[in-house]
Short mmCIF file of the C-alpha atoms (twelve columns), coordinates in Angstrom:
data_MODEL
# 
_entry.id   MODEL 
# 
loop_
_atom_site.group_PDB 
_atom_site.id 
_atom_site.type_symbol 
_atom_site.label_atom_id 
_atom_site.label_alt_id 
_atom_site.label_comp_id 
_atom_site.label_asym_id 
_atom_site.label_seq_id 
_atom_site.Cartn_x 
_atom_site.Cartn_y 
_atom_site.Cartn_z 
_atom_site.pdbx_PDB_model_num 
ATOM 1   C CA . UNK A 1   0.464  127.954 181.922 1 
ATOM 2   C CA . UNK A 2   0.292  125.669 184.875 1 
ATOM 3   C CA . UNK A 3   1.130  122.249 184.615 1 
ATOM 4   C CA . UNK A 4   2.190  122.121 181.185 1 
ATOM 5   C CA . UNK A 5   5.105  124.721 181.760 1 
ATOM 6   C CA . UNK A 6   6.020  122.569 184.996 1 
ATOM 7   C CA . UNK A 7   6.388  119.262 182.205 1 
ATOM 8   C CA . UNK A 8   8.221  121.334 179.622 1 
ATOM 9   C CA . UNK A 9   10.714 122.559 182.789 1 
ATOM 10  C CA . UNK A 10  11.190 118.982 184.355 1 
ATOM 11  C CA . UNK A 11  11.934 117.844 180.814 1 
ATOM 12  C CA . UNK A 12  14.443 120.634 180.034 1 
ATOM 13  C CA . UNK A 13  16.438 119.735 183.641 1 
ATOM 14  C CA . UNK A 14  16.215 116.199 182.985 1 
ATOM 15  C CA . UNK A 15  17.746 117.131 179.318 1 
ATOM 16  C CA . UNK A 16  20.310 119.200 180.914 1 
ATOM 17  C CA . UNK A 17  21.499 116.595 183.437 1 
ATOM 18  C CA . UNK A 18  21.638 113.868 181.467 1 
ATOM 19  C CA . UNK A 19  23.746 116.280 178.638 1 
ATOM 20  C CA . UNK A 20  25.906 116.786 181.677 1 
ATOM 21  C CA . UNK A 21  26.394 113.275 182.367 1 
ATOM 22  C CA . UNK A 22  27.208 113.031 178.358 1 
ATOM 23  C CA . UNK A 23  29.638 115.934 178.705 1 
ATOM 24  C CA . UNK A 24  31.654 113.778 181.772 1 
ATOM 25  C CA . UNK A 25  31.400 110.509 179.591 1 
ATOM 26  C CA . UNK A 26  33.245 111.839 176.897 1 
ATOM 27  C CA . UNK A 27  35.157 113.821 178.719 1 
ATOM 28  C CA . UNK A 28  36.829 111.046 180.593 1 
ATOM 29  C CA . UNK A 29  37.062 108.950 177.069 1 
ATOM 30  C CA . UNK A 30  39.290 111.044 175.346 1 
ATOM 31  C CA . UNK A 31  41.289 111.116 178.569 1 
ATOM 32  C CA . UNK A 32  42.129 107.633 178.011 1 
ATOM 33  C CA . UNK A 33  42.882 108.302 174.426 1 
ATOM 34  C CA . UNK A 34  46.749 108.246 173.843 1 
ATOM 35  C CA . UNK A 35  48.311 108.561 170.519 1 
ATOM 36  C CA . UNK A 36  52.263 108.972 169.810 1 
ATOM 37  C CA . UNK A 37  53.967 111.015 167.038 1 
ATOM 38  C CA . UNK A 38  57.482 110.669 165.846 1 
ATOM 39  C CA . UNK A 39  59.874 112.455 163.779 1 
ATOM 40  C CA . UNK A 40  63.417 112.150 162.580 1 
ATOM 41  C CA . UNK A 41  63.063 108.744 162.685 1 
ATOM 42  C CA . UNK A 42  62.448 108.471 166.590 1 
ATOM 43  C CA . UNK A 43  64.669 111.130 167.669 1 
ATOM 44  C CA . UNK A 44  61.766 113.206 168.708 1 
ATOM 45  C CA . UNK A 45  58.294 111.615 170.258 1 
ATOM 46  C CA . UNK A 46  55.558 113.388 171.417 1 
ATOM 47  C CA . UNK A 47  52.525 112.182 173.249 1 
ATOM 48  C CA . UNK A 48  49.093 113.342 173.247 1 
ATOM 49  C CA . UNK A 49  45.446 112.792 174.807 1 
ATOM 50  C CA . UNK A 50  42.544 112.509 173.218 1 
ATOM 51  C CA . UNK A 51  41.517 116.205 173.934 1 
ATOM 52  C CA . UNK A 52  45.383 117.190 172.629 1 
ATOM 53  C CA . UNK A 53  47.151 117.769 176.061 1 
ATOM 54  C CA . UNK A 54  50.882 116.860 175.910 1 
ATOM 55  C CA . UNK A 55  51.408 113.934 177.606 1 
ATOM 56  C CA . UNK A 56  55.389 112.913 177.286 1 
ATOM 57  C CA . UNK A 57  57.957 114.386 175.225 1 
ATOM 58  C CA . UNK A 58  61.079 112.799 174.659 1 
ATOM 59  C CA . UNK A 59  64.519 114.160 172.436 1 
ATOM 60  C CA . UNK A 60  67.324 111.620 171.830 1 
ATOM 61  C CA . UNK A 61  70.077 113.605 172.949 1 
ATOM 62  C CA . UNK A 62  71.616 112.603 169.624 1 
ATOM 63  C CA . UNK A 63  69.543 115.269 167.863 1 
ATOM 64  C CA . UNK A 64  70.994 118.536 170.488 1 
ATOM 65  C CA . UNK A 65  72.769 120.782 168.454 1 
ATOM 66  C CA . UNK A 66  73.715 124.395 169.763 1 
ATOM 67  C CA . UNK A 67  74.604 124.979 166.279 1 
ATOM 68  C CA . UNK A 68  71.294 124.209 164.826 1 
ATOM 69  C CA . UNK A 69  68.127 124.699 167.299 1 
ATOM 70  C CA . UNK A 70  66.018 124.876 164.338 1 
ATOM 71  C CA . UNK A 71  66.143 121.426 163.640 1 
ATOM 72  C CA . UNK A 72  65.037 120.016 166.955 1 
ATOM 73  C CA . UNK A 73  62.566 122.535 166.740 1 
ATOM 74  C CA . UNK A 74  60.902 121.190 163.156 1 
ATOM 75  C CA . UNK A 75  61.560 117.886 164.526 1 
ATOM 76  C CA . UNK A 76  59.412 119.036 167.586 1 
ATOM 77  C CA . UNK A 77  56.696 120.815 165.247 1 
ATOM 78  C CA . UNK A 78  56.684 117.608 163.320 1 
ATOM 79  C CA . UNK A 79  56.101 114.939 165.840 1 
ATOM 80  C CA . UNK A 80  53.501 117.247 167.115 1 
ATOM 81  C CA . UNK A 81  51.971 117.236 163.912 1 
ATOM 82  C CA . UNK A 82  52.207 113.546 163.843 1 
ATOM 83  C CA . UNK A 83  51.016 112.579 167.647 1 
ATOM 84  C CA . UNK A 84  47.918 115.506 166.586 1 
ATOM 85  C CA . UNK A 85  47.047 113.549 163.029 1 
ATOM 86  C CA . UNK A 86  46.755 110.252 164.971 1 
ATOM 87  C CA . UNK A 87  44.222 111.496 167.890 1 
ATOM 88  C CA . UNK A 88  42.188 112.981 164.961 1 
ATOM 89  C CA . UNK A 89  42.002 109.735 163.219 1 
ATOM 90  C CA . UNK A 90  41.510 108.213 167.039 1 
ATOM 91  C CA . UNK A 91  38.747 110.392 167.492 1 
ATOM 92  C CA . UNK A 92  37.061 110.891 164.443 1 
ATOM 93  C CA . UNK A 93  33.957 108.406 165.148 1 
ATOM 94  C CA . UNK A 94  33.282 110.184 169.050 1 
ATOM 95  C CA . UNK A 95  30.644 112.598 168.803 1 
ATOM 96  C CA . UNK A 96  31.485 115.972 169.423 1 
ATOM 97  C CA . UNK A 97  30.176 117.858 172.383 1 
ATOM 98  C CA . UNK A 98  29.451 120.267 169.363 1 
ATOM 99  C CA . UNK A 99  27.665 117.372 167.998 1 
ATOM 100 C CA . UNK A 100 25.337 117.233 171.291 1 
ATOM 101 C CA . UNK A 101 24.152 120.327 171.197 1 
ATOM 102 C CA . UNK A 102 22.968 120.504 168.189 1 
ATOM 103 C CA . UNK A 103 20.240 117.896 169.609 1 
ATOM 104 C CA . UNK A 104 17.140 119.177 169.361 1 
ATOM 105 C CA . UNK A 105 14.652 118.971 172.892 1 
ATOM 106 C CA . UNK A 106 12.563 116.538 171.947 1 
ATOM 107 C CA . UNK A 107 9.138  116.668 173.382 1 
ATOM 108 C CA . UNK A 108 9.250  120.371 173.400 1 
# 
């Protein structure tokens, strides 16, 4: 059990760090990922990271009703949909942290 546990453990940290160091990369990537949705022909825009934190929002006060809320708010739901759409497309070729660990130990 000696040394050939100690290999199998020094290989499983040095797995785990650099999965870490994967993790960060990433991370940061889809920090710098930016994508815009519009609706109601640029009344509403909504911006989103790559990881789908809102960014900006902005409403043309053109579109503020009192009389009809629900409007801005499927023009909200819509640009959302729109900005979301776009990050997915951005996105689609990163791996997945999902992705990474499904790798397999190799050596193990």
């Amino acid at each position: 059990m000696g040394t050939g546990f100690a290999k199998k453990k020094k290989q499983a940290r040095q797995m785990q760090a650099q999965m870490s160091m994967m993790q960060e990369s990433f991370t940061s990537k889809l920090e710098t990922i930016e994508a815009e949705g519009t609706a109601g022909n640029g009344l509403v825009s909504i911006t989103l990271s790559g990881s789908g934190e809102m960014k900006r929002i902005r409403i043309n006060p053109e579109c503020v009703d009192k009389e009809d809320i629900e409007g801005l708010e499927a023009l909200i739901k819509a640009a959302h949909q729109s900005a979301l759409k776009k990050v997915q497309e951005l996105t689609s070729d990163q791996p997945t942290m999902q992705d990474l660990s499904g790798l397999s130990l190799l050596g193990m």
